[in-house]
C-alpha positions in Angstrom: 66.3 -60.2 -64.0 66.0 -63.6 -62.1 68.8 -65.1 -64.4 70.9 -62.3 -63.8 70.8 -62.4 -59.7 71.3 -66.5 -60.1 74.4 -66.1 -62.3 75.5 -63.4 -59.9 75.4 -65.9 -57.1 77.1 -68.6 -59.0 80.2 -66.4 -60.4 80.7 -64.3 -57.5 80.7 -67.4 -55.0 83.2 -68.8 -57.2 84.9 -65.9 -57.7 85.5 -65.3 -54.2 86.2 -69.1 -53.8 89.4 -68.8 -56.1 90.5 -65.5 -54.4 94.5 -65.6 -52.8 93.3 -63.4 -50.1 91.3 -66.3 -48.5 92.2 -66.3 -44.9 92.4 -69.3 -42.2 89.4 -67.8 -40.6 87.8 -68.0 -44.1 85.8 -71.7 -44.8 84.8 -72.7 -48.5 83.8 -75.9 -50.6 83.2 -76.8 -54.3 81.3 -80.1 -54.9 81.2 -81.6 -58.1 78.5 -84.0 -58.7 77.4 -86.4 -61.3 74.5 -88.8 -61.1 72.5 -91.2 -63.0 69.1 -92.5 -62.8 67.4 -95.6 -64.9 64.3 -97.0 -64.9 64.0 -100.6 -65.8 60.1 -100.3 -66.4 57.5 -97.2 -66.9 58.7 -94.8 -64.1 61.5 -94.3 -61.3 60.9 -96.0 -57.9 59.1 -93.5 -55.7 61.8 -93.1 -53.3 64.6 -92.6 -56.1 62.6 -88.9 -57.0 61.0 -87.7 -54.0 62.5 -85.6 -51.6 65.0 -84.3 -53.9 64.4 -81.4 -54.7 62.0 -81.6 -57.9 65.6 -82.4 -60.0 64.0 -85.4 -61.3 61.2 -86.7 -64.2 59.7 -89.7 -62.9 58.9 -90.7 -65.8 62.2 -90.3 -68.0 65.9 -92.0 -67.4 68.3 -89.3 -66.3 71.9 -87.8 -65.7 72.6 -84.8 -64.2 75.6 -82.7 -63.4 76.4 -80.5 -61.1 78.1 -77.7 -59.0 77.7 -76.5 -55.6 79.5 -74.0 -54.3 79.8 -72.6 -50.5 82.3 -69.5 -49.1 82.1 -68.2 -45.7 84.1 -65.5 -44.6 83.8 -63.5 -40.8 82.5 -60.1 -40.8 82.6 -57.4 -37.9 80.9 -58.0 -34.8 81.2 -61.8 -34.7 78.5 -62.4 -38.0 80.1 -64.4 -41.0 79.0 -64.0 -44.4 77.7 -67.2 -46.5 77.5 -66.6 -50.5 76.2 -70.2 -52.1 75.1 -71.9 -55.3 74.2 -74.7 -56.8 73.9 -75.2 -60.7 73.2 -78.6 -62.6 72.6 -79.6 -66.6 71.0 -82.9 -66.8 70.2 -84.9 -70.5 66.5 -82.6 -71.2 68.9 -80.5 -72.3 67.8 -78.1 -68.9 70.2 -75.8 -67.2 68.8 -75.1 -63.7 70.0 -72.9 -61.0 69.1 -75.0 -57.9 69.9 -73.1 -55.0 71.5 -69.5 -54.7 71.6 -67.1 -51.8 73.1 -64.5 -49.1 73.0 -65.0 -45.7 74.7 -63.1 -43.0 74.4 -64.1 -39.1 75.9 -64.3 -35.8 75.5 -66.4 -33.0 71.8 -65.0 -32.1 69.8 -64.8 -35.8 70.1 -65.0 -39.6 69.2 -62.8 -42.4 69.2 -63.5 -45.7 68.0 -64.3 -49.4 67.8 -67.4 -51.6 66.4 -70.2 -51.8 67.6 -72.5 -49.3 65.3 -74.4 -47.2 65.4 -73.7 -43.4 64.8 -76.3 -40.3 61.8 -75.7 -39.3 61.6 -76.7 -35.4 62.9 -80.2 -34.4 60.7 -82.0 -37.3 63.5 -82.8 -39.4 64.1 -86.4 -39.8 66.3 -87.3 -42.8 64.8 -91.3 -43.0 61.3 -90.2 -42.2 58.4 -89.3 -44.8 59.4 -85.5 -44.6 58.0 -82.4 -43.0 54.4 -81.5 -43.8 55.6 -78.0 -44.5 59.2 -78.5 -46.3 60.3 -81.9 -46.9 62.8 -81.1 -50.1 60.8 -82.4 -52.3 60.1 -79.6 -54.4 62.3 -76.9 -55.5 62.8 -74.1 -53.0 61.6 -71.0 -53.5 63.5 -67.8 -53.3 62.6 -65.8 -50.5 63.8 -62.8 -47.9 63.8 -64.3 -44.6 65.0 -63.3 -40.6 64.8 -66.2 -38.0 66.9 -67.1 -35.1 70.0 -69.5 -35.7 68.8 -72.7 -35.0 67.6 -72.5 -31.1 68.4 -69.9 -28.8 68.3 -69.2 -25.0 65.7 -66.8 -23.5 66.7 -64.7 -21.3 64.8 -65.7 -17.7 65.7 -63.9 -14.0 68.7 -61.5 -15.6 70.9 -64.3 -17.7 70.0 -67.0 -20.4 69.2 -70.3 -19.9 69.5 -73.4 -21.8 65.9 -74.3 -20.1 63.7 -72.5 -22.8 64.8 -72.2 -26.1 63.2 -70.8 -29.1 63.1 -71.0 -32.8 61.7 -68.3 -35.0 61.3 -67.8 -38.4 59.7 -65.1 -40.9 60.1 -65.0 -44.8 58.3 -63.4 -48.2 58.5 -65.0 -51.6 57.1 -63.1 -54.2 56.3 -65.0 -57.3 55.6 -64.3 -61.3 54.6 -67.3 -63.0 52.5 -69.0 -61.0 48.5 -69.6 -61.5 47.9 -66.0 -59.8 50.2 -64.0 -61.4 52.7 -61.9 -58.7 50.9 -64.0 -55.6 53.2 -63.6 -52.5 53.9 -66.1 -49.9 53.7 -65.4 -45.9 55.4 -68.1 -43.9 56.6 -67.9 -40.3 56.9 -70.6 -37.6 57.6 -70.3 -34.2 58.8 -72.8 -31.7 59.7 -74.1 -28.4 62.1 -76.3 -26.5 62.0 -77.0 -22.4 63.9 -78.5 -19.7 66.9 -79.2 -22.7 69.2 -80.0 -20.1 66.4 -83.0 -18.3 66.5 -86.8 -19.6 63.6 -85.8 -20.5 62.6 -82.4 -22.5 59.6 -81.3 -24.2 58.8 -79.0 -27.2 56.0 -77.9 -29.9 55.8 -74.7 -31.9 53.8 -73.6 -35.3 54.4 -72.9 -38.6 52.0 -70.8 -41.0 52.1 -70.2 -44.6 50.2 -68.3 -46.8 49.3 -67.7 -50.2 47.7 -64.0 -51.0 47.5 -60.9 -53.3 48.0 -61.6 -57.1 45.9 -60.9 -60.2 43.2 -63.1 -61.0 41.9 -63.9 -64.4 38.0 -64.4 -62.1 38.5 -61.6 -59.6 41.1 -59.2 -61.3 43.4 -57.5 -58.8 43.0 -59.3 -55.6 43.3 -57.3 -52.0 47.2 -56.5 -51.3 48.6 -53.7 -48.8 49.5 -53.2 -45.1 45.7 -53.8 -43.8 45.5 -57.2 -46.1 48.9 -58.5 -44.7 47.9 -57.9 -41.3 44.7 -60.3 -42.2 46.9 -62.3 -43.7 49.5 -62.7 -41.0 46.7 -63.5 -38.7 44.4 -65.7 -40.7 41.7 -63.7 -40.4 38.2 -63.2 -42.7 38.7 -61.0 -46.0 35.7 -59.2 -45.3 35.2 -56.4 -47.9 38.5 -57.3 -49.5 38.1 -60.8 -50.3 36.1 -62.9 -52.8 32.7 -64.1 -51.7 34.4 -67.9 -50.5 37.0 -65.5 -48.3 34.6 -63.0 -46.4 34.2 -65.5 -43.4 36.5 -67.9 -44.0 40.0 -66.6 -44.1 41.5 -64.9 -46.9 44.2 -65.9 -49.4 45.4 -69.6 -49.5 46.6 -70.9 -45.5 48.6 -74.0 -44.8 49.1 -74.5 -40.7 50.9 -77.4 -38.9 51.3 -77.8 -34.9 54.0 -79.9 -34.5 55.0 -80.9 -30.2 57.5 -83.8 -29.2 59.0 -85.2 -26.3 63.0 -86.2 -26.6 63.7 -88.9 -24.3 67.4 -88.9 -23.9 69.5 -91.5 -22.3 73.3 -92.8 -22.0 73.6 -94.8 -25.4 70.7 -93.8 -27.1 67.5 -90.9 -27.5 64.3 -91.4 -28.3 62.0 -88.9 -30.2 57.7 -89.0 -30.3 56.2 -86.5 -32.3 53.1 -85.6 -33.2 52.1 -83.5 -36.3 48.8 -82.1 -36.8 47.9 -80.2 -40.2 45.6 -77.2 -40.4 44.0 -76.2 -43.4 41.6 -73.2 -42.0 41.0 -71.6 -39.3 38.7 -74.3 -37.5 41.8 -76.2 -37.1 42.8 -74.6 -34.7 40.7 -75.8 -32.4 42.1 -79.7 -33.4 38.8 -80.4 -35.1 40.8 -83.1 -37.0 42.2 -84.3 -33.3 43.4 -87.9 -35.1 45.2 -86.8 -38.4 48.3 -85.8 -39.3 51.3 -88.0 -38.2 52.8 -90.1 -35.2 55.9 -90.6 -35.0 58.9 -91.9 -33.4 63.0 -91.9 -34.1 65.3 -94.0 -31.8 69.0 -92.5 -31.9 71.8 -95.4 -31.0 74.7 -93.4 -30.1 78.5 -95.6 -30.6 76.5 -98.3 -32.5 78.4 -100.6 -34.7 75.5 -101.5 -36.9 72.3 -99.5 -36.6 72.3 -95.4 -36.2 69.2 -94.4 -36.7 65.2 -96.1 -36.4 62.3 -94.1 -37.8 58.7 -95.2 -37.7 56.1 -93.4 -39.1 51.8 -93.4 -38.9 49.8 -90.7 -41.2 46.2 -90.2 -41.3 45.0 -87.4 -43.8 41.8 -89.1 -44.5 38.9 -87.8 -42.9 39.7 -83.6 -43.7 37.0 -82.3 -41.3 34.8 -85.1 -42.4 32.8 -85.7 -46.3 30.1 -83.3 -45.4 31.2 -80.1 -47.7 30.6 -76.0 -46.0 27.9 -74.2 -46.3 26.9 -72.8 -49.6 26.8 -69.4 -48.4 30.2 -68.9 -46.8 28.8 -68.7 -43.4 31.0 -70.4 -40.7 29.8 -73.1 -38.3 27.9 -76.3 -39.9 29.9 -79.2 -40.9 32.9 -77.9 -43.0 34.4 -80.3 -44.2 36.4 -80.5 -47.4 39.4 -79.3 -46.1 41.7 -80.4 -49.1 44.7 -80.0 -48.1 47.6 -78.5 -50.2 44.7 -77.3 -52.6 43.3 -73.9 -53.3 40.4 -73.2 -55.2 41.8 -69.8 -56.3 45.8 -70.0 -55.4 45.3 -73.0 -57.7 48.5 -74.3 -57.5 48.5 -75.2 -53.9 51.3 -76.0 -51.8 53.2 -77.4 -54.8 56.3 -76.0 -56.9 57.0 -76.9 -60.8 54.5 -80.1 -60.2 56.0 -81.2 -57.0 54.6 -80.8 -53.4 56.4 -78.6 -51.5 55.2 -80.7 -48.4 55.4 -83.9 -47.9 55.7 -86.8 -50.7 52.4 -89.0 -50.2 50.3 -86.3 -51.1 51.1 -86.5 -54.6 50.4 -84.1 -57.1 48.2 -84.9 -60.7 52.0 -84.3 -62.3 53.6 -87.6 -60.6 50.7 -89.5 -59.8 49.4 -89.0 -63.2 45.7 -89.1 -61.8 43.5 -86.0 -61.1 43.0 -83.0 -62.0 44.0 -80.7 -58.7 47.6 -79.8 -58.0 47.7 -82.1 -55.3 45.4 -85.1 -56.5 46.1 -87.3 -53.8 46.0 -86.0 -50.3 43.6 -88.6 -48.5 45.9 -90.6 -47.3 46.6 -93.4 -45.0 50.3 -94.7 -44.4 53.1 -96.8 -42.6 56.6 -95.7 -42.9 59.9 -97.1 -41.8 63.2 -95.9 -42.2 66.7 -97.5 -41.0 70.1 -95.6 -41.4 72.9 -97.9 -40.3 76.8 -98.4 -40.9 78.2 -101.1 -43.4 81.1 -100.5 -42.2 83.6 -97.1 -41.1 83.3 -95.4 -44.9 79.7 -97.2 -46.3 76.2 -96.1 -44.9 72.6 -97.6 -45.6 69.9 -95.8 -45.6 66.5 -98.1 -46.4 63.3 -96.6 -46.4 60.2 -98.7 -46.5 56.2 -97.1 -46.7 53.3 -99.1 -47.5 49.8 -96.4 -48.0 46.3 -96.2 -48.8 45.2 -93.4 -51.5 42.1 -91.9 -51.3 42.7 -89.0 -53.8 40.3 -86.0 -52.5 36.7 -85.0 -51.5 36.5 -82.7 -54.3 37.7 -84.8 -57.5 35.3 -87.7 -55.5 32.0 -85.4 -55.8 32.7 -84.7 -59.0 33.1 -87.9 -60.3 29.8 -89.2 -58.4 27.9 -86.5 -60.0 28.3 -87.3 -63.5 28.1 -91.1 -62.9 32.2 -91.5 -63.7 34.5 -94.2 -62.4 36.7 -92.1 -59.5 40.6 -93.4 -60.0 41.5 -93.6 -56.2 38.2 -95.2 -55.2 38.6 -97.4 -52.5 41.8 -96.3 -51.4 44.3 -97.6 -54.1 47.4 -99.4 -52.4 51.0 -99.0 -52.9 54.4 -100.6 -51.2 57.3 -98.2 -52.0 60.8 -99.5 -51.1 64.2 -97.5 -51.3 67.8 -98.5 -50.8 70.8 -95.9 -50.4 74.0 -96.7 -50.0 76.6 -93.9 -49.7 80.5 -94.7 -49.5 83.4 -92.5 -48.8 86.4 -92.7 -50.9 89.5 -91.0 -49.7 91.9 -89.6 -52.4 93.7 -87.0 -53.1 90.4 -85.2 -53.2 87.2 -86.8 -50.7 84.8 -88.7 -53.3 81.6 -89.9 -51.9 79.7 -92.6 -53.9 75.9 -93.5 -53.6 74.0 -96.2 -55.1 70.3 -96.5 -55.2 67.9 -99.6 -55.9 63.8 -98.7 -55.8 60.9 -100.8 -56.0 57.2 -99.8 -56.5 54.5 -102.5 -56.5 50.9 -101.7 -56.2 47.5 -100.0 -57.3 48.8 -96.1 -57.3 52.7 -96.2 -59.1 52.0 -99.8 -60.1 55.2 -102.3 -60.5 58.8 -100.3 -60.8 62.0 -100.7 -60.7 65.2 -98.3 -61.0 68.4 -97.6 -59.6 71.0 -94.4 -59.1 74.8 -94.1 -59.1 76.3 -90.7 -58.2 79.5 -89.3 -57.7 80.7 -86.6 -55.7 84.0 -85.0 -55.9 85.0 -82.4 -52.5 87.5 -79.6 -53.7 
């Protein structure tokens, strides 16, 4: 059934694309693609495979090929209608439907289905890191979502005002062939933007997922329904419903991140601090982990010759309420530590998609890191990050990204591995300089063809010494 509503996607986008009846009011693309990544030692660089989606092996040389495909056509009442696709075949011999989906919207909000991957506040810096919650680095899910279009003015004192802005967002996924078979993911985010119009404007907001419902091998049918969603929606206690680690402690498998800024805007350039905090349970909420998460910063030069864009980045995932595990009865208070972040102990494949985390990159998964046994084997970390996107010249942009970390692997995988006298792999904190180079140039023919090229360089204690490059071609019909 899922092959058929991809393939429906992909013909009728195209379909519709090739149509005569296509309008001036009517907007559509076809991209062709073709890219190739080698490895000159054991695995691709870091930076050549994450945040792309999941397309790549790290550990394998690879060319893919590709289609994407976009149509948007105007509908009554000032909404537009979006069909898109994306299809590629790379040399495993895999055909994979990246990206499908239907979205109608107007000025106000959007409603749709697929699998696209939607901004999530202001967080959304293409040279940092990547969002804790979606950075692109795994393959999105499908999903039925309703959210604003982009920010909107609330209405204040009879008319709108640019003052206040919002951003909301509400989705379900429902899933077959994960750990928990037919698990369902919650996830909504709200947030915030003031004074837009100031040299000087604040915002913050939320985002909450959740993992719940399902069929457990260990607990059989888990809790599902109208009264569990409500739970669900606000992370509240199982109770009855839930397994014995979920009666106090909240129920189903919760990934939270407050995110709050200030944009400092001036004549030539603006300046963005942020300041993400992760929440794993509901203790959290109260900034029990006050120190982790990320700091950050982005200087925009506006009409700069050379330099565009300046990212810096500082994340602290170590401490995880601190090394003191809860209580053995489920009871709250006590220390709690152990938060584990991206990890479930039921939902056991965490916050991660076909091997990759959903979230961001540093948290590697056992799958890439090659070390561990959780889905997300490395989540202890501590890291510097800096990315520069400048202009070569009016058709060639850089982008160079540059993050030197500490691994600390997990709590949980540590215990273990002092309790039956083993050797832990990230003990100590295992250190690791990644470096990536990107540089995209535009070609103009009789069709547009954009060219990128891509040099990566690992050297440390986590992905040890690499070294591998990317060429890719895209072709704009």
């Amino acid at each position: 059934m899922i092959i058929k509503v991809r393939l429906f996607f992909l013909i009728s986008t195209i379909w519709l694309l090739k149509q005569n009846s296509v309008t001036a009011q009517d907007s559509s693309s076809i991209l062709i693609y073709s890219e190739l990544h080698s490895k000159l030692s054991d695995r691709l660089g870091f930076w050549d495979y994450s945040n792309s989606g999941g397309r790549l092996i790290p550990d394998k040389n690879q060319l893919i090929s590709g289609i994407k495909t976009n149509y948007n056509s105007p509908l009554i009442f000032k909404s537009r209608l979006r069909l898109y696709s994306e299809v590629f075949y790379n040399t495993e011999n895999v055909f994979t439907f990246q990206e499908y989906g239907i979205e109608i919207k107007n000025d106000w909000f959007k409603l749709g289905y697929g699998t696209e991957n939607q901004d999530i506040g202001l967080i959304r810096h293409t040279i940092s890191t990547g969002s804790f919650v979606e950075s692109g680095n795994a393959k999105p899910f499908e999903k039925l979502y309703f959210s604003t279009n982009g920010f909107i003015p609330l209405f204040i004192l009879g008319k709108y005002s640019d003052w206040f802005l919002i951003n909301g967002y509400i989705s379900h996924t429902e899933f077959k062939s994960r750990a928990i078979k037919n698990e369902m993911l919650h996830f909504k985010s709200l947030y915030g933007h003031a004074l837009n119009p100031l040299p000087v404007s604040i915002y913050g907001g939320i985002t909450h997922m959740a993992f719940w419902g399902g069929e457990s091998a260990t607990f059989g049918n888990l809790a599902s329904g109208w009264d569990t969603f409500k739970k669900i929606f606000w992370a509240l206690g199982g109770g009855e419903v839930g397994p014995d680690a979920e009666t106090a402690y909240t129920l189903g498998n919760h990934i939270g991140v407050f995110d709050f800024g200030t944009l400092l805007k001036f004549e030539k350039l603006t300046i963005d601090i942020y300041r993400t905090f992760l929440i794993e349970d509901r203790d959290g909420l109260n900034f029990k982990n006050l120190w982790e998460g990320a700091f950050g910063s982005e200087l925009s030069i506006k009409q700069s010759k050379w330099i565009k864009k300046i990212n810096y980045e500082y994340i602290y995932t170590k401490r995880q309420s601190g090394s003191v595990p809860p209580s053995t009865d489920n009871s709250r208070g006590g220390p709690g530590g152990w938060d584990n972040y991206y990890n479930h102990y039921l939902y056991t494949d965490g916050w991660t998609n076909d091997g990759f985390t959903i979230g961001n990159p540093l948290m590697s998964s056992s799958r890439l890191n090659g070390l561990g046994l959780l889905a997300v084997s490395n989540n202890r970390i501590v890291a510097h990050h800096i990315g520069i996107e400048s202009n070569v010249s009016s058709t060639i942009q850089s982008i160079i990204k540059i993050t030197y970390s500490r691994n600390y692997g997990n709590y949980i995988e540590r215990n273990y591995a002092i309790e039956n006298d083993r050797e832990y792999d990230f003990d100590g904190g295992l250190r690791q300089l990644s470096f990536g180079w990107f540089i995209n140039q535009t070609i103009h023919y009789k069709y547009p063809v954009n060219v990128e090229y891509g040099a990566f360089y690992d050297n440390g204690e986590l992905y040890k010494n690499q070294l591998s490059f990317k060429f890719k071609v895209q072709i704009s019909i």
